[in-house]
Backbone as a chain_set.jsonl record, in Angstrom:
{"seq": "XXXXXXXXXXXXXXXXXXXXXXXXXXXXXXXXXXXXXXXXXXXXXXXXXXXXXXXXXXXXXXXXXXXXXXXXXXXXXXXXX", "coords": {"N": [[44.617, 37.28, 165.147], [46.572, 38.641, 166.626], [48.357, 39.551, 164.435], [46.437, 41.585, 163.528], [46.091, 43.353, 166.007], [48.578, 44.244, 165.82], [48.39, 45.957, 163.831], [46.576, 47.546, 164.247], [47.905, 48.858, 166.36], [49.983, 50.29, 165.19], [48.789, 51.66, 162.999], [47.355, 53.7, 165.111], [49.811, 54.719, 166.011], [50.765, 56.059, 163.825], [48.5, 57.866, 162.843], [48.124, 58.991, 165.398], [50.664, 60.628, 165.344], [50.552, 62.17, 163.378], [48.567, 63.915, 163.732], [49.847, 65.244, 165.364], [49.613, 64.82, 168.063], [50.979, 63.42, 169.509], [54.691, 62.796, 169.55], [57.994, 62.307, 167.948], [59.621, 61.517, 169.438], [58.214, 60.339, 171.836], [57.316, 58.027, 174.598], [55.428, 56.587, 173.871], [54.582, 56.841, 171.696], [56.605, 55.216, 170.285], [56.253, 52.633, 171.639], [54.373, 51.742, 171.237], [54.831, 51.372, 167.939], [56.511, 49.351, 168.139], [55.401, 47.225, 169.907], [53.361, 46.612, 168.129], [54.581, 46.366, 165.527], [55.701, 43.827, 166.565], [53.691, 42.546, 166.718], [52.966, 42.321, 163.826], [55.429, 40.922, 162.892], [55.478, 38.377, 164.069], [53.075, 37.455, 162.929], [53.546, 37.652, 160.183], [55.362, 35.968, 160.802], [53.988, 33.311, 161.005], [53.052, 32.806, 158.437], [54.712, 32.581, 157.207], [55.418, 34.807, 155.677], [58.167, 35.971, 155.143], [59.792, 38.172, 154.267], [57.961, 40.205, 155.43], [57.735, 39.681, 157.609], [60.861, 40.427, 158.283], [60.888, 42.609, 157.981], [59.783, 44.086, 159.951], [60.831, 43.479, 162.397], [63.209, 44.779, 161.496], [61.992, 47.18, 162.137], [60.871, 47.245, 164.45], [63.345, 46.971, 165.855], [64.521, 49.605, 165.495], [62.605, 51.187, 166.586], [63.054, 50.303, 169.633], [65.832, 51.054, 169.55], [65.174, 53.468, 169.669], [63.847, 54.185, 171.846], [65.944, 53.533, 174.213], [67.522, 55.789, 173.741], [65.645, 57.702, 174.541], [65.199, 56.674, 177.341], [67.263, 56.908, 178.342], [68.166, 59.87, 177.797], [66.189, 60.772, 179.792], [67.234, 59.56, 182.419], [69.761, 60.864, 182.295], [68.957, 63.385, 182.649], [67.562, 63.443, 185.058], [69.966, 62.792, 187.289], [70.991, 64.765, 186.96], [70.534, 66.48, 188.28]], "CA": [[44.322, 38.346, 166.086], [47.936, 39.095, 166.588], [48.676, 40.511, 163.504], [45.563, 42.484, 163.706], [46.387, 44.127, 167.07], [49.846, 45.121, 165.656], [47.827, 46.883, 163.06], [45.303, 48.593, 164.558], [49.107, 50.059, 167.13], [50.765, 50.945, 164.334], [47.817, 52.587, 162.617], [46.886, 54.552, 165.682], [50.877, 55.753, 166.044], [50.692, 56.985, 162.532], [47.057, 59.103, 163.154], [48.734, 60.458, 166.212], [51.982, 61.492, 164.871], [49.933, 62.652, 161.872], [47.624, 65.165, 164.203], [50.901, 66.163, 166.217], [49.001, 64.373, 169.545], [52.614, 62.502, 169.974], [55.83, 63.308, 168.822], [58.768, 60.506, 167.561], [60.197, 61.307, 170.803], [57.386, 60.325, 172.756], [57.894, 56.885, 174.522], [54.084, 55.98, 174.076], [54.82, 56.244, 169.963], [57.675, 54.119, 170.197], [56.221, 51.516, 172.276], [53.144, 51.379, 169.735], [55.203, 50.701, 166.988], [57.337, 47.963, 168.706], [54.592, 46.225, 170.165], [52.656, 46.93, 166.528], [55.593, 45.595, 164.387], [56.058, 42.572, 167.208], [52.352, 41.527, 166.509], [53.082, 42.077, 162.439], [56.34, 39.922, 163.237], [54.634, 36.912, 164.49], [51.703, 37.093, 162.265], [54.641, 37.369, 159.066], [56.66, 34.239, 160.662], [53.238, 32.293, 160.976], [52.219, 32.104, 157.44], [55.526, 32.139, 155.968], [56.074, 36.145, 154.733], [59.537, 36.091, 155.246], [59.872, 39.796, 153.847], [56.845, 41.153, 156.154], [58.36, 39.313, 158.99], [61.893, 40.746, 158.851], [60.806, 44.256, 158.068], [59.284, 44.247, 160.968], [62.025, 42.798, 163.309], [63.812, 45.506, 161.683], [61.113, 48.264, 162.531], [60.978, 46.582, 166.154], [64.52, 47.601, 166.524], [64.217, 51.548, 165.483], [61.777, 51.544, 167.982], [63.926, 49.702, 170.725], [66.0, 52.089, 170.116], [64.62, 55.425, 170.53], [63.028, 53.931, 173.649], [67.111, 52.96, 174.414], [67.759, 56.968, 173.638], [64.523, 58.19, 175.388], [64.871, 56.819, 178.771], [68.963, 57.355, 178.492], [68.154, 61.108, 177.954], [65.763, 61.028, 180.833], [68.272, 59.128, 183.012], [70.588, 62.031, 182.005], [68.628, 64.719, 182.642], [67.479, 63.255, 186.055], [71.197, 62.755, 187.478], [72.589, 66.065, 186.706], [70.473, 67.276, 189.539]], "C": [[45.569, 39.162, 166.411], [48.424, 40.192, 165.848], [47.896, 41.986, 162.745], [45.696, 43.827, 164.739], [47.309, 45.262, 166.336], [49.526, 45.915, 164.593], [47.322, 47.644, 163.395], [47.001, 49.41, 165.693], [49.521, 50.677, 166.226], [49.705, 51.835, 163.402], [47.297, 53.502, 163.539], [48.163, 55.609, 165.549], [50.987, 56.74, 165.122], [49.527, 58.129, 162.635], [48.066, 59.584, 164.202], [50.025, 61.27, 166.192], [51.188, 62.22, 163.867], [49.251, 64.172, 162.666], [48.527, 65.798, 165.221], [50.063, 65.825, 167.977], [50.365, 64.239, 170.397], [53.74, 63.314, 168.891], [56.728, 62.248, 168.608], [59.706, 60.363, 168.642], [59.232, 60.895, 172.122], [57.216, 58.522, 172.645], [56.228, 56.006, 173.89], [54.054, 55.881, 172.264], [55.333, 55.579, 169.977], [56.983, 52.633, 170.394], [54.799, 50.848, 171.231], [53.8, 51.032, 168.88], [56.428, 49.56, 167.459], [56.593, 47.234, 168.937], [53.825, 45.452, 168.596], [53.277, 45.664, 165.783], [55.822, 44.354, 165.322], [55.084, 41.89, 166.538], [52.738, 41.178, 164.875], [54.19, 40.836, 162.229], [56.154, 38.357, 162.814], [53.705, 36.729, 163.211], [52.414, 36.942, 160.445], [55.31, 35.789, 158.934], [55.247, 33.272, 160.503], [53.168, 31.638, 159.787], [53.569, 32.524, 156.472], [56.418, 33.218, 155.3], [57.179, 36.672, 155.356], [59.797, 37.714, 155.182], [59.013, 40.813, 154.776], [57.665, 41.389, 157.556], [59.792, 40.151, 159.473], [62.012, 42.623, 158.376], [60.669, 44.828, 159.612], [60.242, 44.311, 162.611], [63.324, 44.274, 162.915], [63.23, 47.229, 162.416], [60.971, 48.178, 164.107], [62.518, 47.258, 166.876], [64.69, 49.139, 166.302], [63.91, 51.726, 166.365], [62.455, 51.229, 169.342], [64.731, 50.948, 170.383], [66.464, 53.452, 170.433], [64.325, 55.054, 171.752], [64.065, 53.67, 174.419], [66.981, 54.974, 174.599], [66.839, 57.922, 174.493], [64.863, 57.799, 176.924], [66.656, 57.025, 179.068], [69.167, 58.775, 178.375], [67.395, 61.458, 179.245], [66.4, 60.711, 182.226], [68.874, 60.371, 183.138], [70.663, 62.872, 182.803], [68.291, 64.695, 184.164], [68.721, 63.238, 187.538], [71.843, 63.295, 187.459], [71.677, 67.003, 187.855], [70.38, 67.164, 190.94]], "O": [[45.475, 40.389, 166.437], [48.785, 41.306, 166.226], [48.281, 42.879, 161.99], [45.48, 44.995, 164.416], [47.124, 46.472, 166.207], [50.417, 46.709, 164.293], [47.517, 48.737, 162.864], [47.047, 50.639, 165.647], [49.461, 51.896, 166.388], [50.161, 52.953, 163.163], [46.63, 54.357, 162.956], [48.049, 56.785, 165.204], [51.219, 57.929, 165.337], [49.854, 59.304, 162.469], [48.813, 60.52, 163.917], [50.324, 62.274, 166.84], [51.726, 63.321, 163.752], [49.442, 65.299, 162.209], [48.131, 66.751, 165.892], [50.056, 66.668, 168.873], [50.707, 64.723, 171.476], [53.63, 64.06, 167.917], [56.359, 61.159, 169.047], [60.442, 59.392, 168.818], [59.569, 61.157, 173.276], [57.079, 57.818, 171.644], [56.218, 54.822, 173.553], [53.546, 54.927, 171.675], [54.681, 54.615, 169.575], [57.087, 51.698, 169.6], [54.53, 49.747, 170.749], [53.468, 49.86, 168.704], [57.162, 49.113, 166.577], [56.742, 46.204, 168.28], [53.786, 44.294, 168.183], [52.837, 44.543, 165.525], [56.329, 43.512, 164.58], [55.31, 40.877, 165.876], [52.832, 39.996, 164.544], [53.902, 39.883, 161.506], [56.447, 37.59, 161.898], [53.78, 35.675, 162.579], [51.851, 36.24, 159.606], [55.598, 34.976, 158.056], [55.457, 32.325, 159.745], [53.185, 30.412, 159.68], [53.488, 32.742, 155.263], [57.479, 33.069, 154.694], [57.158, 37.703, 156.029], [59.99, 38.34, 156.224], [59.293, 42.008, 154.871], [58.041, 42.348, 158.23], [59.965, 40.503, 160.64], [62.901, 43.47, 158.459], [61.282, 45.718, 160.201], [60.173, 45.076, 163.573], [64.116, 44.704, 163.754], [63.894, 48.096, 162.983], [60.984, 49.181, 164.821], [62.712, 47.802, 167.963], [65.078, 49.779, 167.28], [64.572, 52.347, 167.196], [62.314, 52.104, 170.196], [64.333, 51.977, 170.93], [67.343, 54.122, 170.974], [64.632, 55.758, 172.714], [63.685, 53.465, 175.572], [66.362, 55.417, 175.566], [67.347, 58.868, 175.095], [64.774, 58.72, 177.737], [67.048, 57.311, 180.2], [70.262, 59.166, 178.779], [67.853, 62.411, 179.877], [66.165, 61.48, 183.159], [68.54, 61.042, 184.114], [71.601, 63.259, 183.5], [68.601, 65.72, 184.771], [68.365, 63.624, 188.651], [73.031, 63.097, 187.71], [72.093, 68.096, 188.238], [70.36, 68.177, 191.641]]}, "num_chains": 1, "name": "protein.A"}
């Protein structure tokens, strides 16, 4: 079920980057494909796919962080007034 979830996030992020809904600055993409690639993660280390698993872990961290860069620009931008 896990590795299902993190499919069906990461398949929605892609449709809505795809129809321009979201943008790759938008924290609600990010957090879809972190959560996404967490579930793929887990559901990689369970049964062993070493290679699935540490794609993922690396895709987990992209996402960390823009979402690091995203709320550090909003920080920013909040503070200079």
């Amino acid at each position: 079920m896990v590795g299902w979830t993190g499919a069906g996030l990461i398949l929605l992020a892609y449709l809505l980057i795809s129809t321009d809904r979201v943008t790759g600055r938008s924290p609600a993409y990010q957090w879809m494909n972190l959560v996404g690639a967490a579930g793929f993660t887990i559901n990689g280390a369970y049964h062993g796919a070493l290679p699935s698993a540490s794609l993922n872990i690396v895709w987990m961290g992209i996402a960390a962080a823009a979402l690091w860069r995203i709320w550090k620009r909003r920080d920013s931008s909040t503070s200079a007034t």
